[in-house]
C-alpha positions in Angstrom: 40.4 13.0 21.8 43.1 13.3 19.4 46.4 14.5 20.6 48.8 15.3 17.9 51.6 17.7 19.2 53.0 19.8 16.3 55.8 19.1 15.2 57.6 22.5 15.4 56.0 22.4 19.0 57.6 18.5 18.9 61.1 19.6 18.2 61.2 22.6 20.6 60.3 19.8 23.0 63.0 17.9 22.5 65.6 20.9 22.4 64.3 21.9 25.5 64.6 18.5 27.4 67.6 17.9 26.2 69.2 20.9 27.6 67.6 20.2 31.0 69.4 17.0 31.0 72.1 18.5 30.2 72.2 20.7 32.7 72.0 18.1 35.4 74.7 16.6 34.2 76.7 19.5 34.8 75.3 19.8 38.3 73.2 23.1 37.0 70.0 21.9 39.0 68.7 25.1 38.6 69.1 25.6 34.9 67.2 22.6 34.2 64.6 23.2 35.9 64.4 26.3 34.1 64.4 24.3 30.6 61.6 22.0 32.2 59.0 25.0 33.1 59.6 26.4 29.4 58.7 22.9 28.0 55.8 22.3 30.2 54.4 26.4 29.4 54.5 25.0 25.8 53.4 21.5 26.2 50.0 22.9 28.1 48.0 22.5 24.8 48.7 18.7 24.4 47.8 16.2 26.5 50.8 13.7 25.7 53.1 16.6 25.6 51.8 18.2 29.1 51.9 15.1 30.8 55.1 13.8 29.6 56.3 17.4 30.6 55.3 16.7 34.8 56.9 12.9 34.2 60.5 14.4 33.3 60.0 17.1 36.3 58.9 14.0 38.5 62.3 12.2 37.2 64.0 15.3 38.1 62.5 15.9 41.5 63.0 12.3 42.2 66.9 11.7 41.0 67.1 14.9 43.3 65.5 13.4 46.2 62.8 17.0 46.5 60.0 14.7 48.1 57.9 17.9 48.3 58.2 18.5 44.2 57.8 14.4 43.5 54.0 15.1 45.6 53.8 18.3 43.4 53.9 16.5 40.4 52.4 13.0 41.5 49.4 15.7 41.9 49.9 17.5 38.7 50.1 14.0 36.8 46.8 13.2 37.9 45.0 16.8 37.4 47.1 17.3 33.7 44.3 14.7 32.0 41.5 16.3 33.9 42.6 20.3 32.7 43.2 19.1 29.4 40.0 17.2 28.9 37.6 20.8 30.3 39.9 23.3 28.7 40.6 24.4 32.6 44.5 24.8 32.0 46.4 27.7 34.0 47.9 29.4 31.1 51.4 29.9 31.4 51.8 28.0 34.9 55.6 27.0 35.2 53.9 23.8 36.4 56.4 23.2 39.6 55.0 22.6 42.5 56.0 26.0 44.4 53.0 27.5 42.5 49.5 26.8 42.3 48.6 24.2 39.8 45.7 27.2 39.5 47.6 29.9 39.0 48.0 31.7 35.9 51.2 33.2 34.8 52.8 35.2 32.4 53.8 33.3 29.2 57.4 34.9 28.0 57.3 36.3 25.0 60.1 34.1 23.4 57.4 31.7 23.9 54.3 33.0 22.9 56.1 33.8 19.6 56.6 30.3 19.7 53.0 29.1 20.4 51.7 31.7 18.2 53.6 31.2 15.2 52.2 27.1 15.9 48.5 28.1 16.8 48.8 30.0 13.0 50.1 27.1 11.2 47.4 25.2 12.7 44.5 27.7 11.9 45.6 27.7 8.3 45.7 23.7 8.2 42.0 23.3 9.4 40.7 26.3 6.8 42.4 24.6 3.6 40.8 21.0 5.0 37.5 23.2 5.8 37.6 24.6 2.2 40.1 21.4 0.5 37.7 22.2 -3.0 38.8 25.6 -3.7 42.2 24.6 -4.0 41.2 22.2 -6.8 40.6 25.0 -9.1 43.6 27.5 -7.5 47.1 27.4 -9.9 49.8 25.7 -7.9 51.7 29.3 -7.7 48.9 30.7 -5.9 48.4 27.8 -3.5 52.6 28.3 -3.4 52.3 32.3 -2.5 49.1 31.4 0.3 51.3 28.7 2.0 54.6 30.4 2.1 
């Protein structure tokens, strides 16, 4: 399996984590985790990303010495390969570990824009490889005007 995290999907990654830790740094526990559960909502899709997302809440639960969340995501480490791998993700779980690792959640809207403004760039990458000799005969203004 190939797992190549966007990169618009990449960047709000980073943005994301680097609030969280910038949050802890200002003793705002709470408002990093809060970063944390938006990266993981939009890592889900990627095994790399998702995982790496339930090692910096691990780091987090750890450096805060929450035993109970550093089981929580030791678990979700090792079931974040496995739900990727079927398909059998929880959409929208906040992955922490006061919620089911089952449980489906709402996804907020500023990110579903976000995943569905991704899942359309992505769509239109696999129908121009899919169809890669029509452009040879489209005008580059046309090609220009298709891809925005």
């Amino acid at each position: 399996m190939i797992d190549r995290t966007p990169p618009a999907i990449a960047a709000f990654l980073a943005r994301e984590y680097q609030a969280a830790r910038a949050a802890e740094d200002q003793a705002q526990i709470d408002q990093s985790w809060h970063h944390l559960e938006r990266a993981h909502i939009v890592a889900q899709n990627w095994l790399k990303a998702h995982c790496y997302s339930h090692w910096r809440m691990l780091a987090l639960a750890y450096r805060q010495r929450d035993w109970r969340e550093v089981i929580g995501q030791i678990v979700r480490l090792a079931l974040a390969p496995l739900g990727n791998l079927t398909g059998g993700l929880p959409v929208g779980n906040s992955g922490r570990s006061d919620v089911s690792a089952f449980a489906r959640m709402e996804i907020p809207s500023n990110l579903r824009t976000i995943l569905h403004s991704t899942q359309r760039q992505l769509n239109r990458k696999k129908y121009l490889r899919a169809n890669s000799l029509q452009w040879v005969v489209w005008s580059p203004k046309v090609k220009a005007a298709y891809l925005g």
